[in-house]
N, C-alpha and C positions, 0 to 999 in steps of 0.2 A: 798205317791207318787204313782200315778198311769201311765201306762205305755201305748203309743201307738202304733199299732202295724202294719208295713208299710209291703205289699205284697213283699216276699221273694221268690226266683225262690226256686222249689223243689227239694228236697236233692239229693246228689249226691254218687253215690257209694263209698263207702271207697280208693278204688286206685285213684280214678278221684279225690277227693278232697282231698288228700295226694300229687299229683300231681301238684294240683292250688295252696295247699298252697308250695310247696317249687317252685315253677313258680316263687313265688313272689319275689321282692327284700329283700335283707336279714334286711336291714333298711332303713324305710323310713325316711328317711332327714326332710322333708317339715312337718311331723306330730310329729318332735323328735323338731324341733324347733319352731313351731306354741305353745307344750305343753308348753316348757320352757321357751318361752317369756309372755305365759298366768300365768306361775309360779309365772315369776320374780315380774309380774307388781302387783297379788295380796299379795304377800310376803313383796314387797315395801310400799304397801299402808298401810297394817296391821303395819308392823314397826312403819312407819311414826307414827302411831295413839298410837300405843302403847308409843313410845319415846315422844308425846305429852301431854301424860295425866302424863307422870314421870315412866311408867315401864319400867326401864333402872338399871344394876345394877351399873354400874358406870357412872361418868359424868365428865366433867372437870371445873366444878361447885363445887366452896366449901362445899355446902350445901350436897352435894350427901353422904356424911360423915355421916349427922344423919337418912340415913335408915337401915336399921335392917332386920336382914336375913328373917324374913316375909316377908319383902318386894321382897328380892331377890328370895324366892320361888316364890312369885306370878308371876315374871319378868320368870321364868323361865317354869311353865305352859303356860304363854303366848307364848313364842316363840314354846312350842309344839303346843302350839292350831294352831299357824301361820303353822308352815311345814304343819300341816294333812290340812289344808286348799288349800294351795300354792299349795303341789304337789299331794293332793288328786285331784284338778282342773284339773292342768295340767296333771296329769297322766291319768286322762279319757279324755280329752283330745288328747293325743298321741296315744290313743290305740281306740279311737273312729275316727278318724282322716286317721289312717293307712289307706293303699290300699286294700280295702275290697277285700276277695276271692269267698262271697257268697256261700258258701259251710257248711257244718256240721261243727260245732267247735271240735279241735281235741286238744290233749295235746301238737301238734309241733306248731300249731297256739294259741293254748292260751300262751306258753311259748315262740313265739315272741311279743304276746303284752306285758308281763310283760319286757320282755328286752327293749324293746321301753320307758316305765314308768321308767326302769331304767337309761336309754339315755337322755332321759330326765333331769331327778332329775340329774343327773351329768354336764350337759350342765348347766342347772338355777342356780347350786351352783356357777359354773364359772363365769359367766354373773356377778351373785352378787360380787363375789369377785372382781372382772375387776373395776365394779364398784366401788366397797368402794376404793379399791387401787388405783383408781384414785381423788375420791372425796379427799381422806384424804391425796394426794400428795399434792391437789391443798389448804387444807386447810393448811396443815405444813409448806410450805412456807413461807408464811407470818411471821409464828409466831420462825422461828428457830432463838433463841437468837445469838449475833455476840461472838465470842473468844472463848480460850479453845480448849483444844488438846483431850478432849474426845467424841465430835461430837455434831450434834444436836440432835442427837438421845434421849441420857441423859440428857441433858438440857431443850427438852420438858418434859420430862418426868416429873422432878423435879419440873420445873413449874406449872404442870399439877398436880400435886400430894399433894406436898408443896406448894403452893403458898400462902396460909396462915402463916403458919411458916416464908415465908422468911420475906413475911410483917413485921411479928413481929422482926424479926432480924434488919431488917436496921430503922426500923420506929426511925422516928426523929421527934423533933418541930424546929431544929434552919438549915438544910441541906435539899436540895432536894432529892427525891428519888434516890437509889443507880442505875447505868446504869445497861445496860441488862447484860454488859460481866461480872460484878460483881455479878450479883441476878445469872447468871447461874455458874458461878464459885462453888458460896455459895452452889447453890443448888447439884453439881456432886459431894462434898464432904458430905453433908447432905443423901444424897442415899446411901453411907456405914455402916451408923445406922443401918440398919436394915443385916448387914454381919453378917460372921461369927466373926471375926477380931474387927468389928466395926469402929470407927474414931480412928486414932493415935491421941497421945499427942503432935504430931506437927502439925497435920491438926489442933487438937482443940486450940491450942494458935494463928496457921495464922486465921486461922476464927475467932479468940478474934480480934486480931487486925485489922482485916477489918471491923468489925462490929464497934470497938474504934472510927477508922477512918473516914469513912463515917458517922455514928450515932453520933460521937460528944459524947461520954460517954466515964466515966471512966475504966480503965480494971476492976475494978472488977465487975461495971453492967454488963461489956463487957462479962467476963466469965459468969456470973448469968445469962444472956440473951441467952450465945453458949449452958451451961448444959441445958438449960428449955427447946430450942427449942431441941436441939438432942434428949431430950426424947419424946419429942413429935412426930419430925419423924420419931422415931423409930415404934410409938404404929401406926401414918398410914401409912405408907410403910407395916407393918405385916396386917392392916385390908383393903389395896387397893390388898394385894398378896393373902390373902384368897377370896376376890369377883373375882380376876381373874380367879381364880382358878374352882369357882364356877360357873360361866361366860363360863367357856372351858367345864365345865363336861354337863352342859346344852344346850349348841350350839351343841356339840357330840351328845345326848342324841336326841336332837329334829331333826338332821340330820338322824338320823340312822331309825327313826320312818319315818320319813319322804321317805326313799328310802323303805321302806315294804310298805306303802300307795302310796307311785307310784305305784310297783309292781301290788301291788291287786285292785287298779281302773282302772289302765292301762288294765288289762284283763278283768274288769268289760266292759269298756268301746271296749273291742274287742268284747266282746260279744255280747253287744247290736249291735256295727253296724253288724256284721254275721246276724242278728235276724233282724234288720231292724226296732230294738225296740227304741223310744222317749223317753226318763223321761219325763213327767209333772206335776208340782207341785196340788196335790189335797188333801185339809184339812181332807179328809175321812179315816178313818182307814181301810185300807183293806191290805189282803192276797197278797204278790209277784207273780204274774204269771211267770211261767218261762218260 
């Protein structure tokens, strides 16, 4: 990358541009949120592509079960590759952006454009979340099974999780499908497999006989069908809580890198405007001017 270099007025004595710079406003607005809608929009696009190709650690797709923690590291450099992109942009952005002082660059001006990169990157996390917490209200809706004194909350969940399992619980040849308030019933009792406690012996006989019931089998397929599946969500509830888990150490992980690359682009990008300097992409290997 080579750099152009735009005629900058001549330096200024030390008090005079110690001066300009605290003149200035302490934050500028319009360059903290210019960065962090530049953030969001390339953060959004990267997701998107990443969630398209399957780098996603969990899904609410039954298949999402046979990936394998390879897969979930890959899932998990990707979303750092996303931050150092997202708010590497934005944070030169915000700090390129700022209310130039035209002056010598000093340590009080280079340590407001890092605060601006970090104004930034706090504002775009927000943005993002607003977003999903909306998206994912408007998708939940729909889908929050009817009945039940433990909410929707656990009932997606289970759906979401188990939905395999319960298939196998109620599947029938001679009865239609079990209704919702029954699959979500089945499923907030199937979510304590994975306790400390586990299922009582009386959730595990009401769940023989709902299964009896609806399914048209005898208790004791009835039972053979409540043990097989309980052990079964036992072992995914333990491997949907370990990708959470993995899931949270990774989101932290690529956030936290993400606010040091605001930081230090954010000042990259003070600097060049002070300097009145361009990036331009040029295939040539050369030396940094500074």
């Amino acid at each position: 990358m080579s750099e152009v270099y735009v005629a900058a007025p001549a330096g200024a004595p030390a008090y005079a541009a110690d001066a300009a710079v605290r003149g200035q406003p302490f934050i500028d607005w319009r360059a903290v949120i210019a960065g962090a809608i530049l953030a969001s929009g390339v953060s959004f696009t990267l997701l998107a592509f990443g969630s398209s190709i399957g780098l996603a650690v969990s899904s609410t797709a039954p298949t999402w079960r046979d990936s394998t923690p390879w897969l979930w590291l890959l899932s998990g450099i990707y979303l750092i590759f996303v931050a150092l992109c997202a708010f590497g942009i934005g944070g030169y952005a915000a700090g390129r952006m700022r209310l130039a002082s035209r002056v010598a660059a000093s340590p009080e001006s280079a340590f407001r454009d890092g605060m601006h990169g970090l104004f930034m990157w706090g504002l775009a996390i927000l943005i993002g979340a607003v977003l999903a917490l909306g998206a994912g209200a408007i998708a939940v809706k729909p889908a929050v099974p009817s009945g039940g004194n433990a909410g929707p909350a656990s009932s997606i969940a289970g759906e979401n999780i188990l939905a395999n399992e319960l298939d196998e619980l109620f599947r029938s040849y001679r009865y239609g499908p079990a209704p919702e308030n029954v699959r979500a019933e089945a499923a907030r009792i199937l979510l304590k497999s994975s306790s400390h406690k586990g299922i009582s012996q009386e959730e595990r006989a009401y769940l023989s006989n709902l299964v009896a019931l609806r399914a048209g089998v005898n208790n004791a397929e009835a039972d053979d069908r409540v043990n097989r599946v309980i052990a079964e969500s036992k072992d995914e509830l333990k491997r949907a809580r370990g990708a959470a888990v993995m899931e949270a150490f990774l989101v932290a992980a690529a956030l936290l890198l993400g606010a040091a690359v605001a930081w230090f682009s954010s000042e990259e990008g003070g600097r060049d405007r002070e300097l009145g300097r361009i990036p331009v992409w040029d295939w040539n290997i050369r030396s940094r001017r500074l």
